[in-house]
C-alpha positions as CSV (number, residue, x, y, z in Angstrom):
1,X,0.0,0.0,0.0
2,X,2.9,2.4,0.5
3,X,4.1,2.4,-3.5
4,X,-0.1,2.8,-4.0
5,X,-0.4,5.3,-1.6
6,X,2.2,7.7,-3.2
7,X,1.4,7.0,-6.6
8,X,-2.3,8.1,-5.6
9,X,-0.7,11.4,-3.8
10,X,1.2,12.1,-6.9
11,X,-2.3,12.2,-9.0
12,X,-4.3,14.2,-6.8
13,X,-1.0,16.7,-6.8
14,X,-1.3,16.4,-10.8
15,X,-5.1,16.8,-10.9
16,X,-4.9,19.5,-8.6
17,X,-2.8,21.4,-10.4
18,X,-4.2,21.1,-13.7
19,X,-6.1,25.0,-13.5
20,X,-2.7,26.3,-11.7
21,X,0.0,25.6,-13.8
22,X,-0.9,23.3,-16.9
23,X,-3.8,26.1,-17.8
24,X,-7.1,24.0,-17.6
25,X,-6.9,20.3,-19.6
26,X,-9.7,19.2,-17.1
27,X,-7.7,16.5,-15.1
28,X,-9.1,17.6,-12.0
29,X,-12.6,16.6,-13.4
30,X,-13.6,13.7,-11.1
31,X,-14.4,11.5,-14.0
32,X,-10.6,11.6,-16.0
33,X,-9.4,11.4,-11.6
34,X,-11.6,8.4,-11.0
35,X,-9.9,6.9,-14.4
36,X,-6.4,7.7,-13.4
37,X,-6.8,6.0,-10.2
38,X,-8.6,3.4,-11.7
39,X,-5.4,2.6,-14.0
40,X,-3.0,3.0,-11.3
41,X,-4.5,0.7,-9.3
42,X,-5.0,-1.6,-12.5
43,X,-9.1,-1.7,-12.1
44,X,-10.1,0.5,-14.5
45,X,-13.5,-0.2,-14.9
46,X,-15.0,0.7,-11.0
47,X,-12.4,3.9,-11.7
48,X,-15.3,4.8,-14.7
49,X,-17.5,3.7,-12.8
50,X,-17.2,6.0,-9.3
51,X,-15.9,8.7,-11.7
52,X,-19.2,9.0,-13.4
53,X,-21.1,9.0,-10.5
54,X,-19.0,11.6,-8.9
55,X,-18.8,13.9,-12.3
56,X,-22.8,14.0,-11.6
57,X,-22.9,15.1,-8.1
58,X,-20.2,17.8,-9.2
59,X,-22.3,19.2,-11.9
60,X,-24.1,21.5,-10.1
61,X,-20.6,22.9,-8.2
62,X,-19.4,26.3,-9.2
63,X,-16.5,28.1,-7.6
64,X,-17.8,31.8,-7.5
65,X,-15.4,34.5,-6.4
66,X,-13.4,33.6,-3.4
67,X,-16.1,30.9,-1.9
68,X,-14.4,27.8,-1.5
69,X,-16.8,24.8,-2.8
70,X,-16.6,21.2,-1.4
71,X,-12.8,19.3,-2.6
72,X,-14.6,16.8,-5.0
73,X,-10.7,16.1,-6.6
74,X,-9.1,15.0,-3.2
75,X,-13.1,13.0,-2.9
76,X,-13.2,11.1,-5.9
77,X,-9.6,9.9,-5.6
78,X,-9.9,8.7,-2.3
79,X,-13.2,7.2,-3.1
80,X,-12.4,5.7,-6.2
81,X,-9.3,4.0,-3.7
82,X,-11.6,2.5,-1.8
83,X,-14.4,1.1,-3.8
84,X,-10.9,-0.5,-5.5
85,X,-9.0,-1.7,-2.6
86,X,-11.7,-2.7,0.1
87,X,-14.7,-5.1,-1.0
88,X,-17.4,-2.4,-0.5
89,X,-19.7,-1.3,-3.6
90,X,-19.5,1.5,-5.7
91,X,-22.6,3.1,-3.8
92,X,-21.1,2.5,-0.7
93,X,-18.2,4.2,-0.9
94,X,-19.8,7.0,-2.7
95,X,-21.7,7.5,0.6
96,X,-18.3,8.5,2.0
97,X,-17.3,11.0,-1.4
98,X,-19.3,13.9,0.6
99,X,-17.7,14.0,4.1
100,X,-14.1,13.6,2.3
101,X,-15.4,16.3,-0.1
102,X,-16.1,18.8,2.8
103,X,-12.8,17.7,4.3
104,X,-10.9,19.1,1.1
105,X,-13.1,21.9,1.4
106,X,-11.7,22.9,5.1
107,X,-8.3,22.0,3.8
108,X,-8.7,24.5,1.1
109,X,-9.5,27.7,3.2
110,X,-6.5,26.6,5.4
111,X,-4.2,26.3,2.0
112,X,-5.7,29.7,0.9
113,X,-5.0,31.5,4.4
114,X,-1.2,30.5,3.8
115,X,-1.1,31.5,-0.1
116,X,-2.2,35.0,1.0
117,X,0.3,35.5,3.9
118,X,2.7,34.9,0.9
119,X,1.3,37.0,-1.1
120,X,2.0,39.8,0.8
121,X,5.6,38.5,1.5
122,X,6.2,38.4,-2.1
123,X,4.6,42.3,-2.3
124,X,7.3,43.4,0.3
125,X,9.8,41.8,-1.3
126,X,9.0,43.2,-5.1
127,X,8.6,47.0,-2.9
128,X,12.4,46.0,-1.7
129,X,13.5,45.1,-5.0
130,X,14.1,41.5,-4.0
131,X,12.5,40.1,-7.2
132,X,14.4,36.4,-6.6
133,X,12.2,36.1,-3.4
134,X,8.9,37.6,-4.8
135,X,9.0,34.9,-7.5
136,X,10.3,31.9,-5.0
137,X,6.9,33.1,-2.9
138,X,4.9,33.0,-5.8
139,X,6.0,29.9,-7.9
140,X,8.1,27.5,-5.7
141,X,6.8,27.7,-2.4
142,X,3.4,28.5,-3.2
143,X,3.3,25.4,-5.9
144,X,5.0,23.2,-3.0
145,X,2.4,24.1,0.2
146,X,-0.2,23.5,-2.6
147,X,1.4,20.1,-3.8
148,X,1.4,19.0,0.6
149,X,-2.0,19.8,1.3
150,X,-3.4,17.9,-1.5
151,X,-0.8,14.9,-0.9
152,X,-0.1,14.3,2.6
153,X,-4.4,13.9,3.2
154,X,-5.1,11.7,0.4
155,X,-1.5,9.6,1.0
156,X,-2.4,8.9,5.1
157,X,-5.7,8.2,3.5
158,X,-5.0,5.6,1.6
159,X,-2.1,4.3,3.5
160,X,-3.9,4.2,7.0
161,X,-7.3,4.5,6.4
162,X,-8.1,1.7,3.8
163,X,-8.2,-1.4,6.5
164,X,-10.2,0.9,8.9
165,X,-12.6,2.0,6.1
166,X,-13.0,-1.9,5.5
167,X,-13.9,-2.8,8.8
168,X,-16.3,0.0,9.3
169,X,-17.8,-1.3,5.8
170,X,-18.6,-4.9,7.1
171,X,-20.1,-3.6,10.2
172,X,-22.8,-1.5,8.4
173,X,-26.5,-3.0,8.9
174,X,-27.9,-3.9,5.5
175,X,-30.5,-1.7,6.5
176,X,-28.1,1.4,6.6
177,X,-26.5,0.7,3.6
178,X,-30.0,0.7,1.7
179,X,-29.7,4.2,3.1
180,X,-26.8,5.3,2.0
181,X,-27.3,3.5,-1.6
182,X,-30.5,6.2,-1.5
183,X,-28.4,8.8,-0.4
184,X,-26.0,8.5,-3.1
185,X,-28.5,8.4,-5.6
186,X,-30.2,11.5,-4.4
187,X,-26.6,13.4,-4.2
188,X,-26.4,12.1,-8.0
189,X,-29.8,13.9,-8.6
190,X,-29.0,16.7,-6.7
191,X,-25.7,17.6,-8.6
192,X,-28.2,17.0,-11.6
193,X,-30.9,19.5,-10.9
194,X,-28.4,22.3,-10.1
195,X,-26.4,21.6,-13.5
196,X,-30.1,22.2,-15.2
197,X,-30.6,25.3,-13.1
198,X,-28.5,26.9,-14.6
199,X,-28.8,25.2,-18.5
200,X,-32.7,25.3,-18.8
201,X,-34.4,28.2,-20.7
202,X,-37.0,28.9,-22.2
203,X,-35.7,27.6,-26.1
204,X,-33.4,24.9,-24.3
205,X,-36.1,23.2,-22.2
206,X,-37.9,21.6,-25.3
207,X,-34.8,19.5,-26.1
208,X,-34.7,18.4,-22.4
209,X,-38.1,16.6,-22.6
210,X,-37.5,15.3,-26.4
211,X,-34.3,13.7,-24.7
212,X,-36.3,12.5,-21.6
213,X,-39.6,11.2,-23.6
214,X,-36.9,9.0,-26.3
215,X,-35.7,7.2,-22.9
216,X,-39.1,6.7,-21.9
217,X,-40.9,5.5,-24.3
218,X,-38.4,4.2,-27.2
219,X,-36.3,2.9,-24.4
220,X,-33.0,4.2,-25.8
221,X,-29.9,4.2,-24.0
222,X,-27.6,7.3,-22.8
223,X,-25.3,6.4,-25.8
224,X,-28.1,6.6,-28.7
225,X,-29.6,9.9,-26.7
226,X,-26.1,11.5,-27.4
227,X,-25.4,10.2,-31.1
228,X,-29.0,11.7,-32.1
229,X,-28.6,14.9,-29.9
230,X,-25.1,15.4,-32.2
231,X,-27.0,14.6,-35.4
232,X,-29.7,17.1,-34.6
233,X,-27.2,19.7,-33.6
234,X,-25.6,19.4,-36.9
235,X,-29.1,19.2,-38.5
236,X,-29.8,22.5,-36.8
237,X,-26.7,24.2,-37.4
238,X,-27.1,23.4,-40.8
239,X,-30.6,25.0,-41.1
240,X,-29.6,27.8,-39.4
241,X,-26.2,29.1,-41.2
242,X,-27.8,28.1,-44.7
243,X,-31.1,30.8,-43.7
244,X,-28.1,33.2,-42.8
245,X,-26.6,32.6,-46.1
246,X,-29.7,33.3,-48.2
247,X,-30.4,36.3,-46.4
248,X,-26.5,37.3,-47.1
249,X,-26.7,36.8,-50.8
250,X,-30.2,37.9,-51.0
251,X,-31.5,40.6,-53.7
252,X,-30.7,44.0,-52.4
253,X,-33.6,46.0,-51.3
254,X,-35.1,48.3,-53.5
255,X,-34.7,51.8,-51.6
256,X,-31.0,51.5,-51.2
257,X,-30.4,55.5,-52.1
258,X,-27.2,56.7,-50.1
259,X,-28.2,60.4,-48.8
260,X,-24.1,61.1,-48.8
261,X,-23.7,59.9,-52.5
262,X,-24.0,62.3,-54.7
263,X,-27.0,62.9,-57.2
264,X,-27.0,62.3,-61.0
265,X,-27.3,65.7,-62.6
């Protein structure tokens, strides 16, 4: 578990970083975590698996401003670690995604506090000249306290917390784990109806039931609802761009007289 452990800090260091020094290739997404994990620990399929389940709870999740939202990059890799290493489901451990989520969260704010005492460090040291230092506060050191609050959690995690999370897992009621099974799902729905919060309009909303009615009563799967969304994007597009073009090579009207060209004597 040691070699695992560090391999798993490594990712969520790497994922974490994605939007703070790669630019934003979306490897902090739960789903491409979950998958990374997944291939580390060579079970790739519950990695897609808790990865899509996480991706939809963290739909509806938005960092605004300076509010912190709830760490679902440091959950869904140590979730994913679990559902791999211990023999509980996939729902199970999602029940735990949540309190690990709020976790990150509160690690976050603390990580935050001690990026901004460097910031203003690194502004004394650019008012003293001391450029060196302003860029070591902003780049190395900043990168590195980053880099230990993401690894250390989800390393001790993994490293002392998988036989304990096991335990706790074959002690749980049947009738508390129908619970959290429910739970999970209505997270899932939850992350869901705050995504279409914000999507829904008034021209949008027509699609959503035309894509909800298909499932119901043609009974077509997720896959077949996205291939005929795409062909009816295109189909649209299509219509759309060749109305333009008409209109663009159109007759001109009539009355085009210019008042600032001059008049034919």
């Amino acid at each position: 578990m040691l070699v695992q452990s560090i391999v798993l800090g490594l990712i969520g260091v790497f994922c974490i970083m994605d939007s703070r020094l790669l630019g934003r290739l979306n490897f902090e997404r739960p789903l491409i975590t979950c998958t990374l994990v997944g291939l580390a620990l060579g079970d790739l399929k519950t990695g897609l698996a808790v990865g899509a389940s996480m991706e939809l709870i963290s739909m509806g999740l938005v960092n605004i401003g300076g509010a912190v939202p709830p760490d679902m990059n440091m959950a869904a890799i140590i979730t994913s670690a679990f559902a791999i290493t211990t023999s509980a489901t996939i729902e199970t451990a999602l029940a735990i995604a949540m309190p690990i989520a709020v976790l990150g969260q509160f690690i976050g704010v603390i990580g935050r506090t001690v990026l901004g005492t460097l910031t203003h460090v690194a502004d004394r040291a650019i008012e003293q000249g001391n450029f060196k230092k302003a860029y070591s506060m902003h780049i190395v050191w900043g990168t590195i306290i980053y880099a230990l609050l993401y690894f250390v959690p989800i390393f001790l995690a993994i490293y002392i917390g998988t036989d304990a999370v096991e335990a706790i897992v074959n002690v749980i009621p049947a009738w508390l784990t129908a619970g959290l099974n429910l739970a999970t799902k209505f997270l899932t729905a939850y992350g869901l109806a705050l995504l279409l919060s914000v999507m829904l309009t008034r021209d949008l909303t027509i699609y959503f039931f035309l894509g909800f009615f298909l499932v119901v009563y043609l009974g077509l799967d997720i896959t077949a609802i996205a291939i005929f969304a795409c062909i009816l994007a295109l189909i649209l597009n299509s219509v759309k761009f060749k109305k333009g073009a008409a209109a663009a090579d159109g007759p001109a009207p009539a009355d085009d007289y210019d008042p600032l060209e001059d008049d034919d004597l």
